[in-house]
KOLTORTOR-159342 format. One line per 10 residues: their letters; for each residue x, y, z of C-alpha. Coordinates in steps of 0.2 Angstrom, whole numbers, plus 5000, padded with zeros to 4 digits. Layout:
<sites>
A	X/Y/Z  ...
</sites>
This chain:
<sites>
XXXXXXXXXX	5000/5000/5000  5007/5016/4997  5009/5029/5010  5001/5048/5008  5008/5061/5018  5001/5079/5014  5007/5097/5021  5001/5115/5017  5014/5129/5015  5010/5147/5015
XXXXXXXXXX	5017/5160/5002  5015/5179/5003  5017/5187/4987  5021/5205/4986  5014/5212/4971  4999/5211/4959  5008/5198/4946  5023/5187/4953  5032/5172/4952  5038/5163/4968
XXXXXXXXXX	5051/5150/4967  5046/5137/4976  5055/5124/4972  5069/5124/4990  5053/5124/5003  5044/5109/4994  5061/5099/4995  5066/5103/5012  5047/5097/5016  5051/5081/5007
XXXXXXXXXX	5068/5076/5016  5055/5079/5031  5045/5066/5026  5060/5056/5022  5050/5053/5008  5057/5038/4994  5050/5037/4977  5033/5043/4972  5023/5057/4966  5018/5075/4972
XXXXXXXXXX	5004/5087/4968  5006/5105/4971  4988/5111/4972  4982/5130/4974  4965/5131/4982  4965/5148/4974  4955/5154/4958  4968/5169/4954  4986/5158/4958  4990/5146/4948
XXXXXXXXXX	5005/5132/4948  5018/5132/4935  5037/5120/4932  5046/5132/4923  5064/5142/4922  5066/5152/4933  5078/5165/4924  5072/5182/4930  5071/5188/4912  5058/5173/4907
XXXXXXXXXX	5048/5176/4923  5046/5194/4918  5040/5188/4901  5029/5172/4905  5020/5187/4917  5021/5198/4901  5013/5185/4890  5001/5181/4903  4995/5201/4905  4994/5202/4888
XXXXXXXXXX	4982/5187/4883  4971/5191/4898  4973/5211/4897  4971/5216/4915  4959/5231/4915  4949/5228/4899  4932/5225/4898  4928/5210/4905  4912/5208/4913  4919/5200/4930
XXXXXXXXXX	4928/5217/4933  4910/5226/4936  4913/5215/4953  4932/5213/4959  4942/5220/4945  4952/5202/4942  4945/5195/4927  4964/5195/4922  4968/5185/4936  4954/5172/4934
XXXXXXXXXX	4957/5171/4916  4975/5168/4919  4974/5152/4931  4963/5144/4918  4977/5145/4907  4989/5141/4918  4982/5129/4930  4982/5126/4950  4992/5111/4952  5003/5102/4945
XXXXXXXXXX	5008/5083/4948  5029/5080/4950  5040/5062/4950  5048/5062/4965  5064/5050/4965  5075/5044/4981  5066/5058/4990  5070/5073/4977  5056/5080/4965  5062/5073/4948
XXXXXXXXXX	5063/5089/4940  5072/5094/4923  5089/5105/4924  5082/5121/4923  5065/5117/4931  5057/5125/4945  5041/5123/4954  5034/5141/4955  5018/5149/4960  5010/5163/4948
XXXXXXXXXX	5001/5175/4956  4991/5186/4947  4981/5194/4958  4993/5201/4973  4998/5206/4984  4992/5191/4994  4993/5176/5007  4992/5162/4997  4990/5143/5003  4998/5127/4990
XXXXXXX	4993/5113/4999  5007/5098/4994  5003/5079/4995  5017/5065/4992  5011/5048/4985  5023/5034/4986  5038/5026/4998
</sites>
C-alpha cells in the first residue's frame, strides 16, 4: 500500500503579478518526510494563483508574466471586473492551471535541469496557501 503524507505551505506574494520559486521549501518538506520514490501534487486552492514547472531565469519570469497580461489584458472589459476588477487573474489560472503533479525519485522531485516549481500570482499582493501531497515510499 502506498503511504500519503500531505502538508500545506504558506506564500506571501508582494505584488499584483509574481512568480515565487518554490521549488527549495517543497524539497526541504520532502527530506522531512523522508519521503522515497513517488509522486507530488502541488495544488492551489485559489481561483487567481496558479501552479507552473518552469525556468526560473528572472528575464523569462518577467516575460511568461508579460505574455500572461497580455492574453488576459488586465483592466479591459471584462464583465467579472464590474465585481472585483480580476478577470485577468481568473482568466489567467485557467490558462495556467492550479496544480501540477511531479516524480519524485530517492526523496528529490524529479525535475528537469532548469525546472522549477513556481507559484503565479496574478492577483497580489496576497497570502496564498499550496497545499502539497506526496504519494509513494
Amino acid at each position: 500500500m502506498a503511504r500519503v503524507e500531505s502538508t500545506s505551505i504558506r506564500v506571501s506574494t508582494s505584488s499584483r503579478f509574481q512568480l515565487v520559486d518554490i521549488t527549495a521549501r517543497i524539497q526541504e518538506w520532502l527530506a522531512t518526510i523522508n519521503a522515497g520514490d513517488g509522486i507530488l501534487l502541488v495544488y492551489s486552492p485559489h481561483t487567481t494563483a496558479g501552479v507552473i514547472v518552469n525556468e526560473a531565469e528572472p528575464g523569462l519570469m518577467e516575460d511568461i508574466l508579460d505574455l500572461l497580461r497580455e492574453i488576459t489584458r488586465p483592466g479591459g472589459g471584462w464583465r467579472h471586473n464590474r465585481i472585483d476588477d480580476n478577470a485577468h487573474a481568473h482568466l489567467a489560472q485557467v490558462l495556467v492551471g492550479d496544480s501540477r503533479v511531479i516524480p519524485v525519485a530517492r526523496g528529490s522531485l524529479a525535475l528537469g535541469t532548469w525546472q522549477r516549481v513556481m507559484l503565479l500570482e496574478m492577483d497580489g499582493p496576497r497570502s496564498r496557501r499550496l497545499n502539497l501531497v506526496y504519494i509513494g515510499s
